[in-house]
N, C-alpha and C positions, 0 to 999 in steps of 0.2 A: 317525464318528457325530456327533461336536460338529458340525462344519458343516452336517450334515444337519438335523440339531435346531433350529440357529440358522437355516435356509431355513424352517423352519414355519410357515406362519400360523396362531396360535395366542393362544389368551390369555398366556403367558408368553414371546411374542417380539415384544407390542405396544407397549412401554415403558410400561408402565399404574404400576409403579412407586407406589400410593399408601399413604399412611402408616398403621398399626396404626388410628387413633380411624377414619379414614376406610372403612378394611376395613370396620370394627364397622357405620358407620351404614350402609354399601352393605347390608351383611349383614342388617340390618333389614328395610331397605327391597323388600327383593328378598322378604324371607317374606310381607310387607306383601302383594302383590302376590298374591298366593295361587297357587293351580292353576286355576280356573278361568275368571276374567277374564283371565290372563295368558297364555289357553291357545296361542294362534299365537304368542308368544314362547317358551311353555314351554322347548323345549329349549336356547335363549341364553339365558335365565334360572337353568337350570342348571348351564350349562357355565361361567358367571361365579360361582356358588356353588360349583363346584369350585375354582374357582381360589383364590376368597376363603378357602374353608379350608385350602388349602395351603399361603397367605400366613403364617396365622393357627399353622400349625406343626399343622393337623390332618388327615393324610395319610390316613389310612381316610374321614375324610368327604368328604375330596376326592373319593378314588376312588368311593363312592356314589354323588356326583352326577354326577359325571362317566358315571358307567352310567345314572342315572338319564336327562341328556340323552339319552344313545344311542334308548333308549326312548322317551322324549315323540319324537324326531324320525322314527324311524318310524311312530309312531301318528300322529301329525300329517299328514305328506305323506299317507301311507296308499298308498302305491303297491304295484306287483306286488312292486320289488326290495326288500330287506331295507335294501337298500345306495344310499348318493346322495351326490352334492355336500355337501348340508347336513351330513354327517361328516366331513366334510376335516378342520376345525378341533377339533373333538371329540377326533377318533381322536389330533391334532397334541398336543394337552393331555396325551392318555394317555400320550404319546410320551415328554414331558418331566416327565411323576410318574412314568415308573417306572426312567426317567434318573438323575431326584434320591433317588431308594429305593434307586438301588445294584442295579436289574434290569435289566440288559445286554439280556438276551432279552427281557423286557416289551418294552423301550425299542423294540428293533429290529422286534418284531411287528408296532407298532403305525407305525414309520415303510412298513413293508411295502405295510401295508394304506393310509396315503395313499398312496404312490405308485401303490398300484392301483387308484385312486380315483378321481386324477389323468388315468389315464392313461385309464379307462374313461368318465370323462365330462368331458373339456378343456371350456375356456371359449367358450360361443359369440365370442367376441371376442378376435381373434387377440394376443399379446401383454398380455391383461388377467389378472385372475386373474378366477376363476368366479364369476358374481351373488352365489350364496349366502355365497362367503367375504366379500364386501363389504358384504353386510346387514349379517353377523354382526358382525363387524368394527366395524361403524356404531353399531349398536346397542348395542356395549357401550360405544367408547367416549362416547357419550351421558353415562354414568353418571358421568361421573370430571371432570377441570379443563376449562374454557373455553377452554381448545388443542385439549384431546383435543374438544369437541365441534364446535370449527369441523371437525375432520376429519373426524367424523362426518358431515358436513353432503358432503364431498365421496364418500367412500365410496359414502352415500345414494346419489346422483346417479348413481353409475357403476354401481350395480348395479341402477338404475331404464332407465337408458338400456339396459343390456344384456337385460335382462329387463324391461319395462314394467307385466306384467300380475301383478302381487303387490298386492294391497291393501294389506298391511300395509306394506309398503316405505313408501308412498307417505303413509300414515298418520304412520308414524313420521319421515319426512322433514319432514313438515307440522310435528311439535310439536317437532322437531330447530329447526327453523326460528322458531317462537313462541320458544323458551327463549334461541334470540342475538338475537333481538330486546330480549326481555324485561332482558337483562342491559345489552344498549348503549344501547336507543331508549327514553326516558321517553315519550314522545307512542307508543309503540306499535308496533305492526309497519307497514309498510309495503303499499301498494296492491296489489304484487305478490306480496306473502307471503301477506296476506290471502285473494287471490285462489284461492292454492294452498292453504291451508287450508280456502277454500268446496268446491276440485273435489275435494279428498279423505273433507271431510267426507259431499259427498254419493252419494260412491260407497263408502262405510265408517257407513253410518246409524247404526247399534248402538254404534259409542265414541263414548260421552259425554264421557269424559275429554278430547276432542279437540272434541267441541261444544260444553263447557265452555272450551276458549278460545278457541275461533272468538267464542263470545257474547264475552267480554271483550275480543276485539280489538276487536269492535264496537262494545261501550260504550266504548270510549276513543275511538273514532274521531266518537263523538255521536249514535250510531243512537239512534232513539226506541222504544219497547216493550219495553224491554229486562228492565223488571219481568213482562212477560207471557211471553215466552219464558224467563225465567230458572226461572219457579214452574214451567212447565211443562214444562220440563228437569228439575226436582226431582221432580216424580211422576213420570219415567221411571225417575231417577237411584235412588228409594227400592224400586223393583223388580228393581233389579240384586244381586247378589249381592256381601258386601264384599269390598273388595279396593282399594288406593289407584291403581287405574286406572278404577274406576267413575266417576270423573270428581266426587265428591263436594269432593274440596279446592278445586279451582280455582272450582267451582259457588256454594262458599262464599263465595269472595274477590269473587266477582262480587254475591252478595248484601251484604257486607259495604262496599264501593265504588259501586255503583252501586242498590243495592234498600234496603236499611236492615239495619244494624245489628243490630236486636232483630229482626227475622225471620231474619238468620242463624244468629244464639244459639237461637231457635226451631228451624230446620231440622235443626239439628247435634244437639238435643236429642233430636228427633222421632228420628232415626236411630240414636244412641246408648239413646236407650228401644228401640229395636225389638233393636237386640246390642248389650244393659248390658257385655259381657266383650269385645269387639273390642277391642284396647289401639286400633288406627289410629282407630278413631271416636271413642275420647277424646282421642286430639291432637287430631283437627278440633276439636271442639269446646273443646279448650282454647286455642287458635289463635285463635277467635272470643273467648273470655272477652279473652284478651291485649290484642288485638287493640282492645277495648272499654273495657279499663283506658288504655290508654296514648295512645289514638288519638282519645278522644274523652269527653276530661276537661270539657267545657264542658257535659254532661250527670252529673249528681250520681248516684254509684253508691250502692247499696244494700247492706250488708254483706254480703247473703245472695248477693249477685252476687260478694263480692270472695271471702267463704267457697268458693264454687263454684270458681273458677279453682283454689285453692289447692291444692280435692282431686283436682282433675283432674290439676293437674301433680304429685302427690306419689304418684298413685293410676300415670300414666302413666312414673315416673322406676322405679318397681318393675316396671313390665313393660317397660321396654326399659332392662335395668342394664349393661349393654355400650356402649351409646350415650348416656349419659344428660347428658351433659356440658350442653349449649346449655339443654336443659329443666331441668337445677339452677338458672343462672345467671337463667332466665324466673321461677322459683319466688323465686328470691332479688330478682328484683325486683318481681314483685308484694307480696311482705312490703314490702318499703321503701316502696310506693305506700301499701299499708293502714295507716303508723304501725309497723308492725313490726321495726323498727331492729334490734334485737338479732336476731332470727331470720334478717334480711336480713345481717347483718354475720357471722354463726355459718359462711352457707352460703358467703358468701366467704370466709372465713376458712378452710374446710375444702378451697375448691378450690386456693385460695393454696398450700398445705402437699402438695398432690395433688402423684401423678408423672404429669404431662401430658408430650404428647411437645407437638413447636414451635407446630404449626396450634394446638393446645386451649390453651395458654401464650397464645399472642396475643389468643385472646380472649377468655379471662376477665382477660386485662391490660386492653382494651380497655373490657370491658363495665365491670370495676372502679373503674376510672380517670371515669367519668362515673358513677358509683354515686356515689363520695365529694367529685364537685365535685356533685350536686345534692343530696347527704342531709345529707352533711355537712360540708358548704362549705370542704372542704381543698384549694383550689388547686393548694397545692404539691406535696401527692401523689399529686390526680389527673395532673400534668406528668410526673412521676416512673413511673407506668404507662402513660402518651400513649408516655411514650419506651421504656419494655422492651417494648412492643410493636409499636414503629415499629422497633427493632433487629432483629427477627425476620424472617430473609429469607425470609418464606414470602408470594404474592402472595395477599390476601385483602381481602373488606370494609371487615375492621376494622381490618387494618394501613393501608388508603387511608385511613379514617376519623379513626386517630392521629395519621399524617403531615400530614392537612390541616387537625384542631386544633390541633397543633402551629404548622403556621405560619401560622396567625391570630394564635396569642397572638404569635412572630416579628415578623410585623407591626405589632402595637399599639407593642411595645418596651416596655410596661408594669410587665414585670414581672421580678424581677433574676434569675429562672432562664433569661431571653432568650440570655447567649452559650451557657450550655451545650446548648438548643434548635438555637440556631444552628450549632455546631460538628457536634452530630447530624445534623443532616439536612443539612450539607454531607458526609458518612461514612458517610451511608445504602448497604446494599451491595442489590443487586436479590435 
């Protein structure tokens, strides 16, 4: 049976492997998403919520969703059979919670019925596995590290070639493709990617969330009108139903970069008056305040704008308390922007003393360490968290970001913590 189990493709034989804080914000982000906009996802959506609470050590909620999947995937297809491909992986989940429960018979029922699955509907392509498992596959790891999503990006491909005619395949390929862009290419995506994000766009008219970055590829690339199709993207986008695939965050970023500023604080508002209690539409919106505080000091803010962020992120830190780590750390630094040193020093002061596991250690090491070289001009101990979060061998932003402060100051030779600088980052482990 162990061998059988480990042949599964499944969510617990993907090496998904991510860490408890990480569980937390997937597990947001996934409710974020809702049932409705998410709905040709629905049943990947929940087969990754089963997982995530299994991770999480909570085995009845697993099993929930995990039936819950079973369910959206037959509603979804809508076929004569009960039964399809798109269970493979599902049933493979079932297989290994009821393994890890100590249900010998679960386990085996459920290896059964893949095998019958398998055997009922092989892969149109001989030696592949079946389109649907490579969606699924694709699409989850999307969610997780920038390895797991370049393999996304191949999955994608192989279940597009084997099966051509999925809209959503082809979709989610498209914004598979924007996000390694996004992360490698400052000038943007590329001619070709572009190109595949127009033919998908306009054979998937209704996500916006996808013509929201198609516009942003655009404006980076120098297209002009970008103010007229952006508004007019937003009265589509404020007809949709929330959910953070309506395409409202990226839409934002596009006003925020390329339309102005005070019209994105405007739109985020508009949307947030229309659902005062969505927590997701008070991140946007507080994304924007942030975003206004830090990014664009050369316009004199108004208190009633600095009040505003504050309660967005303390009002948004209470409805996402599982995840709330990055939005304390954005809270604590808005205080230090408004004058508010002590409030700003309190809320580090209290993440400091936190039991963080490695990822969330690094980066309030990170965040901290540039907190007290600009609030409170200690050099030396912002050098002294450059380095506990340059020691943390976890690959991240803000670990690249410490490593290459670090060796600026290296470089200058200025300053007498330079050998022990030196000696680090000769001992850096990956």
């Amino acid at each position: 049976m162990e061998s059988r189990l480990a042949a599964l493709q499944c969510h617990f034989t993907w090496d998904l492997d991510p860490s408890v804080s990480k569980l937390l914000r997937l597990r947001d982000k996934l409710v974020d998403i809702g049932t409705e906009e998410g709905y040709s996802w629905l049943g990947h959506i929940y087969n990754l919520q089963g997982y995530i609470h299994y991770r999480l050590g909570r085995t009845d909620d697993a099993r929930r969703f995990f039936g819950r999947a079973a369910e959206a995937f037959r509603q979804i297809r809508n076929t004569v059979s009960d039964e399809g491909p798109w269970l493979v992986v599902n049933y493979g989940n079932l297989a290994w919670l009821h393994h890890h429960m100590g249900e010998r018979a679960g386990s085996q029922y459920f290896l059964s019925k893949v095998d019958a699955l398998i055997s009922e509907y092989p892969s149109p392509s001989d030696g592949e596995l079946h389109p649907e498992i490579y969606a699924e596959k694709a699409w989850t790891l999307m969610k997780f590290s920038a390895e797991k999503k370049q393999l996304a990006l191949g999955n994608f491909q192989r279940a597009i070639r084997i099966q051509p005619d999925m809209v959503e395949w082809h979709t989610s390929h498209a914004l598979a493709l924007a996000n390694a862009f996004k992360r490698h290419k400052k000038g943007g995506v590329g001619a070709d990617v572009l190109e595949k994000m127009k033919i998908a766009k306009e054979h998937d008219p209704d996500n916006f969330y996808l013509a929201a970055l198609y516009l942003e590829a655009c404006a980076k690339k120098g297209e002009k009108n970008i103010e007229v199709d952006a508004r007019e993207l937003a009265r589509r986008v404020l007809r949709k139903p929330v959910s953070s695939y309506s395409g409202l965050k990226p839409l934002l970023r596009v006003y925020r970069n390329h339309v102005s500023m005070d019209e994105a604080i405007d739109l985020a508002e508009e949307v947030l008056e229309r659902h005062p209690h969505e927590r997701y539409l008070m991140r946007c919106a507080a994304i924007c305040y942030k975003k206004r505080i830090f990014f664009h000091k050369d316009n004199p803010l108004e208190h009633s704008m600095m009040d505003r962020a504050i309660s967005l992120y303390k009002e948004e830190i209470l409805l996402y308390p599982d995840s709330s780590l990055k939005r304390k750390i954005s809270l604590a630094q808005i205080y230090a922007e408004s004058d508010n040193q002590v409030e700003a020093d309190r809320i580090f002061d209290e993440l400091l003393q936190s039991d963080l596991d490695p990822e969330g250690a690094q980066m309030v090491y990170n965040c901290y360490a540039k907190h007290v070289h600009s609030f409170r001009k200690e050099s030396y101990k912002s050098i002294e968290f450059h380095m506990r979060a340059a020691e943390i061998p976890v690959h991240s932003s803000y670990r690249e970001n410490s490593i290459r402060t670090l060796r600026r100051i290296g470089e200058r030779n200025r300053n007498r913590m330079c050998g022990e600088i030196a000696e680090l980052l000769a001992n850096l482990q990956d």
